[in-house]
C-alpha positions in Angstrom: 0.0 0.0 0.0 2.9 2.4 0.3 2.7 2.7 -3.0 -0.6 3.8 -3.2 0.2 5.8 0.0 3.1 8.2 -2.0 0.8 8.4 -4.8 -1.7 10.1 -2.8 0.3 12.6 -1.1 1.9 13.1 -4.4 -1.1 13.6 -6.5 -3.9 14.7 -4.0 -2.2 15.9 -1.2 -5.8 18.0 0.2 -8.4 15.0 -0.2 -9.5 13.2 -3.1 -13.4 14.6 -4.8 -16.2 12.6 -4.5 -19.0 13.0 -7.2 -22.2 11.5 -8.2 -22.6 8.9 -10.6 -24.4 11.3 -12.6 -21.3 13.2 -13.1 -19.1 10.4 -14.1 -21.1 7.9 -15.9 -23.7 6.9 -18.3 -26.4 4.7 -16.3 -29.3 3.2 -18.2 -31.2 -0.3 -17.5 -32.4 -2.8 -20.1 -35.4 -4.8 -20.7 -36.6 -8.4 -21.6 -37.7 -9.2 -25.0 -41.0 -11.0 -24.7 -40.6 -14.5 -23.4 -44.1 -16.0 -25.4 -42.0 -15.3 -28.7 -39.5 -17.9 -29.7 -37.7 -15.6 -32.5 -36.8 -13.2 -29.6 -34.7 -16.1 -28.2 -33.8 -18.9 -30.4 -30.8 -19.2 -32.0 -30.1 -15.7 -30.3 -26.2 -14.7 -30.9 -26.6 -11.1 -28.3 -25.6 -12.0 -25.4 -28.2 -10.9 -22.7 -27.6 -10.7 -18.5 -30.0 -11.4 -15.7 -29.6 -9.9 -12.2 -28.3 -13.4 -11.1 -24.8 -13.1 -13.6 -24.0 -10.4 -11.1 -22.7 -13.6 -8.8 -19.9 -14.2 -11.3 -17.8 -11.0 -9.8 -16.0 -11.0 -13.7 -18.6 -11.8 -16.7 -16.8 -12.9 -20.0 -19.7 -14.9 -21.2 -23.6 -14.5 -21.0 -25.7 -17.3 -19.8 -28.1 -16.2 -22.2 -28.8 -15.1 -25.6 -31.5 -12.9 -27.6 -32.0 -12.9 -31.6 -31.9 -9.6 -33.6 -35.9 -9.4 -33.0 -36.1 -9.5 -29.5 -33.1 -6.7 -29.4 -35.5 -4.4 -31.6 -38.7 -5.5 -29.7 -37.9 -3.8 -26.7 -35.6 -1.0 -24.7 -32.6 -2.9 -24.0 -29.1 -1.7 -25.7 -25.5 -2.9 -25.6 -23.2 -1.6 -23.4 -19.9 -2.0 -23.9 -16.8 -4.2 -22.5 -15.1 -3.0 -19.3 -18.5 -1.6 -17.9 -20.0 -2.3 -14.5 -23.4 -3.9 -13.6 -25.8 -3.6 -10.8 -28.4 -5.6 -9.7 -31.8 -3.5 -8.9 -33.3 -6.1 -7.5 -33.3 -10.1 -7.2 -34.2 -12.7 -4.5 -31.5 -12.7 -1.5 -28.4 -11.3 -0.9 -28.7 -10.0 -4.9 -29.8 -6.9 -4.7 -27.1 -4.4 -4.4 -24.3 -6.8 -6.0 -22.3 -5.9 -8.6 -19.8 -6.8 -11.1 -17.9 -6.1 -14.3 -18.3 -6.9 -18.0 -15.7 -8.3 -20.4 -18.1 -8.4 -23.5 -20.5 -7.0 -25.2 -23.9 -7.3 -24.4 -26.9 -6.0 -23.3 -29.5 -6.7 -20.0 -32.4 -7.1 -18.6 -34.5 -4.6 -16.6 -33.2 -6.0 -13.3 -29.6 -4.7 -14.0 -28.0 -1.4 -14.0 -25.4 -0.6 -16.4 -23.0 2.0 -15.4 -20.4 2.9 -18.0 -17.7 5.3 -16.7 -16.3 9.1 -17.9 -12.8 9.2 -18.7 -11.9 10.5 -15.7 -13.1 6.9 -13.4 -11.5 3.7 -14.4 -14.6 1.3 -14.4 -12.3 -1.4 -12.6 -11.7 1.0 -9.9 -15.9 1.1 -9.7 -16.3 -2.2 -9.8 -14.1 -2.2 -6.8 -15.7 0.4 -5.0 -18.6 -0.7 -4.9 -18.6 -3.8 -3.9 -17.4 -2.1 -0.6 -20.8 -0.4 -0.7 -22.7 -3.4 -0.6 -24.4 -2.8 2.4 -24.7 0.6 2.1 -26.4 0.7 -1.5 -29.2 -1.8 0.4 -29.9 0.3 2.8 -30.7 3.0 0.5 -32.8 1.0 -1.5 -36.5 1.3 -1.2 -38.5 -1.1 0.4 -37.9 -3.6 3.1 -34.8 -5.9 3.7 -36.3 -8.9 1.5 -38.2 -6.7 -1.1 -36.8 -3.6 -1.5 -35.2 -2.3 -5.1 -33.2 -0.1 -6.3 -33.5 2.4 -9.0 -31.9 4.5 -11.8 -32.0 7.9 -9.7 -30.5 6.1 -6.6 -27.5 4.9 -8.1 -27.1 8.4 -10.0 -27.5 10.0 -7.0 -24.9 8.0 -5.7 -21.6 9.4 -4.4 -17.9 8.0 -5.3 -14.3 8.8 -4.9 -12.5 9.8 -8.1 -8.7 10.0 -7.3 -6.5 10.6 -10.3 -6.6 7.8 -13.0 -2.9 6.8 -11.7 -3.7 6.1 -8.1 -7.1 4.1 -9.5 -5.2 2.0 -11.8 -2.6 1.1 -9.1 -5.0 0.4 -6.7 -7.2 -1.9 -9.4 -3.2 -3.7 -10.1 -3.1 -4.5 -6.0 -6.6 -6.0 -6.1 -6.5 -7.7 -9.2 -3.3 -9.4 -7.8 -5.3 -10.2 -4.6 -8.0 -11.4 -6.8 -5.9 -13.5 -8.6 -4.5 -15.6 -6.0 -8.0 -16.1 -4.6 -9.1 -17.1 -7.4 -6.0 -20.0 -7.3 -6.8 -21.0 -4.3 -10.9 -21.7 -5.4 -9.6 -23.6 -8.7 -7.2 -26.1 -6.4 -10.1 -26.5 -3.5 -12.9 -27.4 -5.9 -10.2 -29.7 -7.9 -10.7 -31.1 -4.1 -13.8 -31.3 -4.5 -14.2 -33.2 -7.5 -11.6 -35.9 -6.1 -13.5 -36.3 -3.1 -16.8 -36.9 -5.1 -15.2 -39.2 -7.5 -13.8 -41.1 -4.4 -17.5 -41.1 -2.8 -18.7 -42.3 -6.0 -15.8 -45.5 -6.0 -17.1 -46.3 -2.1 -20.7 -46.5 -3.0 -19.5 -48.3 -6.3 -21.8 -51.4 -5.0 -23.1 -54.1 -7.5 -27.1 -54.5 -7.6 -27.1 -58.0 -8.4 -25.2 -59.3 -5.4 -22.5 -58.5 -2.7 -24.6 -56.7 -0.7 -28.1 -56.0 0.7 -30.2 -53.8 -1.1 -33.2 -52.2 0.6 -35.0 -48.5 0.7 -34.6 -45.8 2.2 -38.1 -46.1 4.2 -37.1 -49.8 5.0 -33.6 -49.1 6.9 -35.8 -46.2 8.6 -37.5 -46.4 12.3 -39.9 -43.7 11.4 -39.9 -41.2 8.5 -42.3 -37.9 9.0 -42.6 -34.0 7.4 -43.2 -31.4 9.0 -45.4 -28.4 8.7 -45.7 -24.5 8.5 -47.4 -22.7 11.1 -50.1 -19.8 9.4 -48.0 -16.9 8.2 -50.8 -14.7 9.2 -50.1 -15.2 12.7 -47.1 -13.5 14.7 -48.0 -15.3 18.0 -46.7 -18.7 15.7 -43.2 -17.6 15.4 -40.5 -16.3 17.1 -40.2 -18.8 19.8 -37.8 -21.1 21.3 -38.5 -24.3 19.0 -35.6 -24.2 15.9 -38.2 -24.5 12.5 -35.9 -26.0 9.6 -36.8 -24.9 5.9 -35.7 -26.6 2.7 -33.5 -23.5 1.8 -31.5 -24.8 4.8 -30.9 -28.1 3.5 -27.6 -28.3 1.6 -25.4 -31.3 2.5 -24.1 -30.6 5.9 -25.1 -30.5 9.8 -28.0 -28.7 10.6 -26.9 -27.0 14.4 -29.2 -24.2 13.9 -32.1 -22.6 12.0 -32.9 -18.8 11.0 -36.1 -19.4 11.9 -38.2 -20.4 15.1 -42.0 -21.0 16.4 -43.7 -21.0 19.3 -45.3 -23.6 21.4 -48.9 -22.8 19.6 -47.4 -22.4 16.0 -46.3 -26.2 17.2 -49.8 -26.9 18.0 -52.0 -25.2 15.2 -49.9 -27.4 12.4 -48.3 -30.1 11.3 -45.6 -29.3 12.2 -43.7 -31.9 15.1 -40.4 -32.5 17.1 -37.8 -34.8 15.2 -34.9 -36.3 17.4 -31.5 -35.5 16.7 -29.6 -37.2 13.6 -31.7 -37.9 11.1 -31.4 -37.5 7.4 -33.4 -34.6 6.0 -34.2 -34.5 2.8 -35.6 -31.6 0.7 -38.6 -32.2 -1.3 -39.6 -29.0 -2.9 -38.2 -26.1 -4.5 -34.5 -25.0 -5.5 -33.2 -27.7 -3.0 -35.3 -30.7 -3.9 -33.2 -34.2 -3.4 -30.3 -31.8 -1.1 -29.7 -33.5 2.0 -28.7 -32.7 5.6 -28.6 -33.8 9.0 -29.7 -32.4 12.3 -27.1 -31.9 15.1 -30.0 -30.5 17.4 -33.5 -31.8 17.7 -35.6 -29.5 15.9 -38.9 -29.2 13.6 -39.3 -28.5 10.2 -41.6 -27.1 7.3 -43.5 -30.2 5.5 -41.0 -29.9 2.4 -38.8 -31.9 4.6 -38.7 -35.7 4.4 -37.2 -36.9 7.7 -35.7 -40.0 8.2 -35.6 -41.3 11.3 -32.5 -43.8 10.7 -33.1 -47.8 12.7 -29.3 -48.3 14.6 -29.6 -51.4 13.9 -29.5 -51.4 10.4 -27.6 -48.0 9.1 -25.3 -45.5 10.3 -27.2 -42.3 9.7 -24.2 -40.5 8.2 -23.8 -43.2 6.1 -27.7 -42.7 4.6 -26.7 -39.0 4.5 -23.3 -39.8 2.4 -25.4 -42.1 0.0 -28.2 -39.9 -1.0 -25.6 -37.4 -1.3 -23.5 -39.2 -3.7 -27.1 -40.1 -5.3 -28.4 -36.5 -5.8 -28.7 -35.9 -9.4 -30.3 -39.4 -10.0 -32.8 -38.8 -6.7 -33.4 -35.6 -8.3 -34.6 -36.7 -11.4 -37.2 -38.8 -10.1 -39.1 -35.1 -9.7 -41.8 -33.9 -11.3 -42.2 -30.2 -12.8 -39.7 -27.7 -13.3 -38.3 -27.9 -9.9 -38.1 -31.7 -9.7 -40.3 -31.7 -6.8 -40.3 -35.1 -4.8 -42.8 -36.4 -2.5 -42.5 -39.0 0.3 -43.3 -42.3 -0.9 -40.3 -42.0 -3.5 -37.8 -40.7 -1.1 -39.1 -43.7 0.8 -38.5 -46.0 -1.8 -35.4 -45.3 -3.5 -32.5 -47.5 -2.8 -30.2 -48.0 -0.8 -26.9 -50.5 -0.4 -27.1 -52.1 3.4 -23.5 -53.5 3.8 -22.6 -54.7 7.6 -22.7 -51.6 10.4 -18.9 -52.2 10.2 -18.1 -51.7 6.9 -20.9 -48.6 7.1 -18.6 -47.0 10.0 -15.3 -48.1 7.7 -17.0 -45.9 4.8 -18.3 -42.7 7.1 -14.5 -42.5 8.8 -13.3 -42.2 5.2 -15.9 -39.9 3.6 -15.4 -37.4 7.0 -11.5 -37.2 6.6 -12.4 -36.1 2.5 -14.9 -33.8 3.5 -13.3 -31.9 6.2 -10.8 -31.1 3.7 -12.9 -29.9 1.5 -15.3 -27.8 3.6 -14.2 -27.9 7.2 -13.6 -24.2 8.0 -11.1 -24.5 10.5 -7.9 -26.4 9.0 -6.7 -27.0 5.5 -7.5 -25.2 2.0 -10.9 -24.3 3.4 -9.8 -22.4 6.3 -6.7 -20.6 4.4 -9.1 -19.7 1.7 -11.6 -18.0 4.1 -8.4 -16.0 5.7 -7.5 -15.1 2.4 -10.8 -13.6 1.6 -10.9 -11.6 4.8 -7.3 -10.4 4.3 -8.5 -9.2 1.1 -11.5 -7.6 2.4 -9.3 -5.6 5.2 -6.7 -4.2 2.6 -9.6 -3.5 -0.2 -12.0 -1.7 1.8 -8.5 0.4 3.3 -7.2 1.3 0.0 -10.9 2.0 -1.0 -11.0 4.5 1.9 -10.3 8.3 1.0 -10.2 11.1 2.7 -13.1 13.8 1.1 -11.5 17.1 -0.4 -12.8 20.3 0.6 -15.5 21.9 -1.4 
């Protein structure tokens, strides 16, 4: 940062200006070319973003693509390479999220294209703001799950513009920061794809012999869902009783939820207790066929298929390791356009029964590969997520100016 530091007292000794986005860049939004027409969209060639690319950080390739007739059917336009997005609005942590271009393209309604002046390197903005996440939230209308933003917000919106010569070196210090992050992802999800090609050899049982094959249902002492509580009625939640949701379920321990009821929301549904340890799986939505288990006893909404795993017969990490390693296939035994499961076929779908000792034999193998790959506190995981907050620290410092005088 020294350098940075002696560029600074060199170049803007008194405080660095801060101006609107107004001043210093074009901002427009786009639109969507109808989705009832197929010319708009097959065999499209322009590519075309949705608030969701904004996850990518770096877009050099659209997910999607509109023909020359869905371009002239409605108010979108192409913005240029080396421009910054912003998402207006989206599910989540979206809104507020930005990122930068590396094509040509064009976007949706959802997305705000900022294209910078001469005088604001749009790498340096792309940096910026993603240290104004939370802030550019807060200003957005609505409430913390709804709210949007809009064109006159972000062009009301106040940056920093140093000269283009401290900008650029600070862009040089993040993309190098950015860089080896970005290392350090490639070689923990080249981690990742051993261990799953390794779970895939261990469950590599034969069908036709070798082993005992029964269902899921079968090697369970009791399999339930749950319920959800009327959302019409506050005295149902926030209580002491943890309430699990599908969104929740994503292949690891469950030792908490973000949400909670109250004895009576207990009472006025279907909602019920489920002991520790058993294998949750997601039926509905996004999540359907994820799986998880439950460190604490808890309750959960009735898109959750718990199994209630028999001792006797399975190791309940083991059940969880198997339907992992079967997701995609459990998956497409779902109907509609979220593969949506029900009980009975969670129930039913299979499930290789070797002796309890060779189940524990398996689980103390699949737990060494997965803490190495997602345990937090040791190994690529936990260096990563140092990394990433050692980047944050220095970013959001060299991202911090001291305003000039009017």
């Amino acid at each position: 940062m020294s350098r940075v530091d002696d560029l600074i007292a060199e170049l803007c000794p008194s405080g660095v200006p801060f101006r609107t986005l107004a001043e210093t860049a074009e901002v427009s939004s786009g639109a969507t070319p109808s989705k009832t027409v197929a010319a708009y969209w097959t065999d499209g060639t322009i590519p075309w973003l949705s608030s969701g690319e904004v996850n990518k950080g770096t877009i050099y390739e659209a997910d999607t693509f509109i023909t020359q007739a869905g371009y002239d059917s409605c108010s979108t336009k192409i913005v240029s390479s080396g421009s910054v997005v912003m998402a207006l609005a989206g599910q989540g942590k979206t809104r507020g999220m930005v990122a930068r271009t590396r094509l040509d393209c064009c976007t949706n309604q959802s997305l705000a294209s900022i294209v910078p002046k001469s005088e604001l390197d749009s790498d340096f903005l792309f940096y910026f703001l993603k240290t104004q996440y939370s802030r550019l939230r807060d200003v957005s209308s609505g409430d913390g799950t709804r709210g949007g933003l809009n064109l006159q917000m972000i062009r009301a919106y106040t940056v920093p513009v140093p000269p283009l010569e401290v900008q650029r070196e600070i862009v040089r210090i993040l993309d190098q920061y950015t860089q080896l992050e970005a290392e350090l992802e490639a070689e923990l999800e080249a981690r990742r794809r051993q261990y799953e090609h390794y779970r895939t050899e261990v469950f590599a049982f034969p069908e036709d012999g070798g082993v005992r094959w029964s269902s899921l249902g079968s090697i369970s002492a009791k399999v339930s869902s749950g319920g959800t509580p009327s959302s019409g009625r506050d005295a149902y939640y926030g209580g002491h009783i943890p309430w699990l949701r599908t969104q929740e379920v994503d292949f690891g321990s469950v030792d908490s939820t973000s949400m909670s009821i109250t004895e009576e929301g207990l009472r006025n549904s279907s909602a019920k207790w489920i002991p520790k340890h058993c294998v949750i799986v997601a039926m509905y939505g996004a999540t359907a066929a994820k799986v998880a288990i439950n460190e604490i006893p808890l309750t959960t909404n009735q898109a959750c298929c718990n199994l209630q795993i028999d001792p006797e017969q399975a190791e309940h990490r083991y059940v969880f390791y198997w339907i992992a390693s079967q997701y995609q296939r459990l998956k497409n035994l779902g109907e509609g356009s979220q593969s949506n499961l029900n009980a009975r076929k969670v129930k039913d779908f299979p499930i290789p029964v070797p002796s309890l000792d060779e189940q524990r034999k398996i689980v103390r193998l699949l737990d060494k590969f997965d803490a190495l790959v997602n345990d937090l506190s040791f190994g690529l995981p936990a260096e990563l997520l140092a990394r990433r907050k050692q980047y944050e620290y220095y970013r959001d410092k060299l991202l911090t100016f001291e305003e000039a005088a009017a």
